[in-house]
C-alpha positions, 0 to 999 in steps of 0.5 A: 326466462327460458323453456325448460328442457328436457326428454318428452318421452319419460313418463313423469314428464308426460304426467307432470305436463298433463300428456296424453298417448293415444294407441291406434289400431291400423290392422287390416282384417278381411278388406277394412282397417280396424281403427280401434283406438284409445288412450294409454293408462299412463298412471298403470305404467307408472306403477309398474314402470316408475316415472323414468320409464321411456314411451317409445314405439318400441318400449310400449307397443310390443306389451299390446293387443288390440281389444277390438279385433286382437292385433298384436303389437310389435316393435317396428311397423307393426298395426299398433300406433301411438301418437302424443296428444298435447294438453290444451 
């Protein structure tokens, strides 16, 4: 039988499939890379976004700031990123 197919981008996929978004600080403050990072309450987003909600770079990033050293995040190239973290 075939894989199923469809858009690992929507929030229920990513919760039916047991994914993970991780959120990363790359600004730099006075010479050094903040490097705060931690994972996106995808349960939050789902109660206030719906499960069709889209987690793009651009959707999501721009509604962040750092907690660590305050960046702000911005929809393209700004110091805030995600990356998807498989399930094991």
């Amino acid at each position: 039988m075939g894989k199923k197919s469809y858009r690992i981008n929507r929030l229920g996929n990513l919760l039916e499939d047991a994914y993970q978004v991780l959120i990363f600080c790359a600004a730099e403050r006075e010479g050094r890379t903040c490097g705060h990072s931690a994972y996106l309450d995808l349960e939050y987003l789902r109660r206030r976004f719906g499960l069709e909600f889209e987690i793009m770079h651009h959707t999501v990033v721009p509604m962040l700031r750092c907690s660590k050293c305050g960046a702000k995040g911005v929809p393209y190239r700004g110091p805030i990123r995600l990356q998807l973290r498989v399930p094991e």
